[in-house]
Phi, psi and omega in degrees: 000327194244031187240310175283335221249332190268320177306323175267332165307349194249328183248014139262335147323287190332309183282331148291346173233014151107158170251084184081332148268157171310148189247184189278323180273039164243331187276343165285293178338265193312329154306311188288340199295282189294306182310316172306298181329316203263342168253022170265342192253163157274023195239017171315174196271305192292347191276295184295356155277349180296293179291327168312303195292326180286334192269305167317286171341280182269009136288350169265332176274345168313317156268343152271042151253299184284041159242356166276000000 
């Protein structure tokens, strides 16, 4: 019993803390990590569908202006 009990205490380590690999609460750490990182930065996915929509926008009166 306490031998199968130390065996799954050994194989839920493993998978949480990687066996030689990233483990799964390193890869949530670095997920939550990167989501904060993203939400400090100006280089969100809205900002940057923002500046697309702005730059078509003035690439477009920009030819048509040079073409009057």
């Amino acid at each position: 019993m306490e031998k199968e009990l130390n065996e799954k205490l050994d194989a839920i380590h493993k998978l949480l803390m990687g066996n030689g690999k990233i483990g799964v609460t390193e890869m949530a750490r670095r997920a939550f990590e990167y989501m904060q990182h993203q939400d400090k930065t100006r280089n969100g996915l809205w900002d940057w569908g923002f500046r697309a929509v702005i730059l078509i926008f003035i690439s477009f009166i920009a030819v048509r202006v040079g073409l009057k």
